[in-house]
C-alpha positions as CSV (number, residue, x, y, z in Angstrom):
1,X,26.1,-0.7,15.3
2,X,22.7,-2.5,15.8
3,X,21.0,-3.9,12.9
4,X,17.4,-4.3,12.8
5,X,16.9,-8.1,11.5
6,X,13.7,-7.5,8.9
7,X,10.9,-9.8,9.2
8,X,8.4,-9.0,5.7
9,X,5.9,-11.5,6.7
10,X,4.9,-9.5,9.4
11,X,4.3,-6.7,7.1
12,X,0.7,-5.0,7.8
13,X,1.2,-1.7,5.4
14,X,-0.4,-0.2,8.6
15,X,-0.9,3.6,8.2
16,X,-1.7,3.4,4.2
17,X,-5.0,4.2,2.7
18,X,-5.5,3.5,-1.3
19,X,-8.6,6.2,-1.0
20,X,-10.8,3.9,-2.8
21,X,-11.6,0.7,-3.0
22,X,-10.9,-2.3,-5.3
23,X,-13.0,-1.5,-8.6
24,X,-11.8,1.5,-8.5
25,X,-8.0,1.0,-8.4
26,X,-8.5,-2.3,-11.1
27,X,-10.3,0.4,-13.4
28,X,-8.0,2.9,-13.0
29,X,-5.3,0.5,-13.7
30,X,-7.7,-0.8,-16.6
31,X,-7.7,2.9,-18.6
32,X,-4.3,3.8,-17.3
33,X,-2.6,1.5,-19.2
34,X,-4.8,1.0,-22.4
35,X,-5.4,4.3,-23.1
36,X,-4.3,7.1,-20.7
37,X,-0.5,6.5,-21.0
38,X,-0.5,5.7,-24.9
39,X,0.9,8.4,-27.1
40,X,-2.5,8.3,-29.4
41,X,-4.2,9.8,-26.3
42,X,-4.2,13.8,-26.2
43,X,-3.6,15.1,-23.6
44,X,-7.0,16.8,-23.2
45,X,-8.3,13.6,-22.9
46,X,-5.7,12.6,-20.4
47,X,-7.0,15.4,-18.4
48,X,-10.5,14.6,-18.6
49,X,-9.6,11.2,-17.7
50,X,-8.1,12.1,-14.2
51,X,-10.8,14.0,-13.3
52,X,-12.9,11.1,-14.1
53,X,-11.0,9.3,-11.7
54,X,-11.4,12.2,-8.7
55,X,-8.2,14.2,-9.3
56,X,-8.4,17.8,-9.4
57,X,-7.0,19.0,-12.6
58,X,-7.1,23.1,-13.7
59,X,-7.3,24.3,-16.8
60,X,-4.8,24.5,-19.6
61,X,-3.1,21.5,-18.1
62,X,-1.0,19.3,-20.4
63,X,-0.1,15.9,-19.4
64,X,2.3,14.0,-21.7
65,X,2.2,10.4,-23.1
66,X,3.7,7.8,-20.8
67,X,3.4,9.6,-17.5
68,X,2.5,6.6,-14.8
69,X,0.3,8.3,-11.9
70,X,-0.4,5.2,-8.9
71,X,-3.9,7.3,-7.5
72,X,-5.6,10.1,-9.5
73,X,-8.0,10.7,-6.8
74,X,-4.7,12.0,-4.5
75,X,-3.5,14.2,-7.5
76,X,-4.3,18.1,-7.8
77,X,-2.7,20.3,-10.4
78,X,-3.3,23.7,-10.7
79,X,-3.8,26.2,-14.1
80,X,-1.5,25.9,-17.1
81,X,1.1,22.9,-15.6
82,X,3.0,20.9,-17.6
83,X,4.0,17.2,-16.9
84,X,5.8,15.3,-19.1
85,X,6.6,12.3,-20.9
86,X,7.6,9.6,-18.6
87,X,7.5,11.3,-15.5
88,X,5.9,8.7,-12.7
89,X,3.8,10.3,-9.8
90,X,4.0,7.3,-7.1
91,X,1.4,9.3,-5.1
92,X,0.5,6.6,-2.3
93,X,-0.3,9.9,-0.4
94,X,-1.0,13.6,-1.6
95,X,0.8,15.2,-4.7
96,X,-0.2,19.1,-5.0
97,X,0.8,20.7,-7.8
98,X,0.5,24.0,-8.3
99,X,0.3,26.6,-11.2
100,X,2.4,27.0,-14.1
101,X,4.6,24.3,-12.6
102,X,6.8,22.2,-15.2
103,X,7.4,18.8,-14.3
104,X,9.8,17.6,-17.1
105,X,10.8,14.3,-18.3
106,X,11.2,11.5,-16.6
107,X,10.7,13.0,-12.9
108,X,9.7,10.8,-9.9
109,X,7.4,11.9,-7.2
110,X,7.5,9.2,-4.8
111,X,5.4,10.1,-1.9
112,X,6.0,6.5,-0.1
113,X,9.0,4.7,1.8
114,X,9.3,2.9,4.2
115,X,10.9,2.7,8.0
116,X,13.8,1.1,8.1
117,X,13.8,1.5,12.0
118,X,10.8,-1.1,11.7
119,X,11.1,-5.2,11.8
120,X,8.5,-5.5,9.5
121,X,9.2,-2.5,7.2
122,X,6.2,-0.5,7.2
123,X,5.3,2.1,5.3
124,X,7.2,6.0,6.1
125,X,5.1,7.8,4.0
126,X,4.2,11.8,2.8
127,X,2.5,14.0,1.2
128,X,4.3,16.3,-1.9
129,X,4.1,19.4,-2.5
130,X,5.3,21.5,-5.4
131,X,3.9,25.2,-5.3
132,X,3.1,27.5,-8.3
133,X,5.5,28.5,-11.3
134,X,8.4,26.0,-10.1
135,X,10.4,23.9,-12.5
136,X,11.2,20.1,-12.0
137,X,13.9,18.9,-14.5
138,X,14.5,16.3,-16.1
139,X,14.7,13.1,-14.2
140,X,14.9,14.8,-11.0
141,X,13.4,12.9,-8.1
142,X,10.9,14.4,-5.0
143,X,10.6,12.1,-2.2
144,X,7.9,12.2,0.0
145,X,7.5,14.7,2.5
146,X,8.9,17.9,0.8
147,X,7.5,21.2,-0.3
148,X,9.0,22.9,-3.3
149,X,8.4,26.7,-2.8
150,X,7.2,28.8,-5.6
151,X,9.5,29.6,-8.1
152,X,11.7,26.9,-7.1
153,X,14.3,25.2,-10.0
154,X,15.1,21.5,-8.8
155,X,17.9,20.8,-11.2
156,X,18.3,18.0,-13.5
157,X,18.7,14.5,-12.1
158,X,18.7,16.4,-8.2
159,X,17.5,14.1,-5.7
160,X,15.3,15.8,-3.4
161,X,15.1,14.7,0.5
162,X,13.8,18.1,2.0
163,X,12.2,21.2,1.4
164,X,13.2,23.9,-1.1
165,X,12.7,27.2,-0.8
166,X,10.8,29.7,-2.8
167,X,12.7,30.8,-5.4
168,X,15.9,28.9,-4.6
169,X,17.5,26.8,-7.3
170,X,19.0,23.5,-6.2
171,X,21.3,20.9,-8.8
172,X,22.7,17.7,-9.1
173,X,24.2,15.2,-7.7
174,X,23.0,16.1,-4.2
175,X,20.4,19.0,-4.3
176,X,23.5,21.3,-3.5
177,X,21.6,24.9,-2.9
178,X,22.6,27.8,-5.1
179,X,19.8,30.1,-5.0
């Protein structure tokens, strides 16, 4: 087995783009955690917000307290979608989601890795997807790259490494398919 000896310093996070630039992310961060994640803020305020910030946010959406998003200006949610408390969107590219989509408690979208093929560990990253009237549960985790079809259930605490189907129903430990 060959092992690829790492070399960090050489890091260049080559193939990243924040989408804005510094005053923007240091404000975002500013608001984000002084007001936006606080459970004093409602939620239509929350939604108001992220738009403020350039994400595209539909109506009737309801965004719990404590729900960590890295870049509203790469988030879109669609009509009457719920996300809730403590779920973290790490969107350091795309997250669509759709309508009537429940993202419960706790969930990770994590749209960025990294490739360990690479000396100097740079970024592996993609865009998430999670299409109308599917159900993340509870502390489920997306990772980046994968489309959840409409209609989709991704069980609780299911860790999600590829696409799921529209409709299909996938659990815990491993995403094991069902439906």
């Amino acid at each position: 087995m060959t092992v690829t000896p790492r070399d960090l310093r050489g890091f260049t996070g080559r193939g990243y783009d924040k989408g804005r630039g510094l005053p923007w992310q240091a404000a975002w961060m500013l608001i984000s955690g002084a007001v936006f994640v606080r459970w004093w803020c409602p939620a239509s305020v929350r939604a108001v917000i992220l738009r403020m910030f350039g994400a595209t946010v539909g109506d009737r959406v309801l965004v719990r307290h404590r729900v960590r998003i890295h870049w509203p200006w790469k988030l879109t949610i669609g009509d009457d979608s719920w996300v809730g408390e403590g779920a973290w969107i790490l969107n350091l590219e795309p997250v669509t989601i759709g309508s009537n989509v429940c993202i419960s408690q706790d969930v990770l979208l994590c749209t960025g890795s990294h490739d360990h093929r690479s000396p100097t560990f740079e970024f592996d990253n993609g865009p998430i997807t999670i299409g109308d009237g599917a159900w993340v549960a509870a502390r489920a985790t997306v990772l980046r790259g994968v489309r959840v079809g409409p209609g989709a259930v991704v069980g609780a605490t299911a860790l999600m490494t590829s696409d799921v189907p529209a409709g299909a129903t996938v659990l815990a430990p491993r995403g094991h398919r069902v439906g």
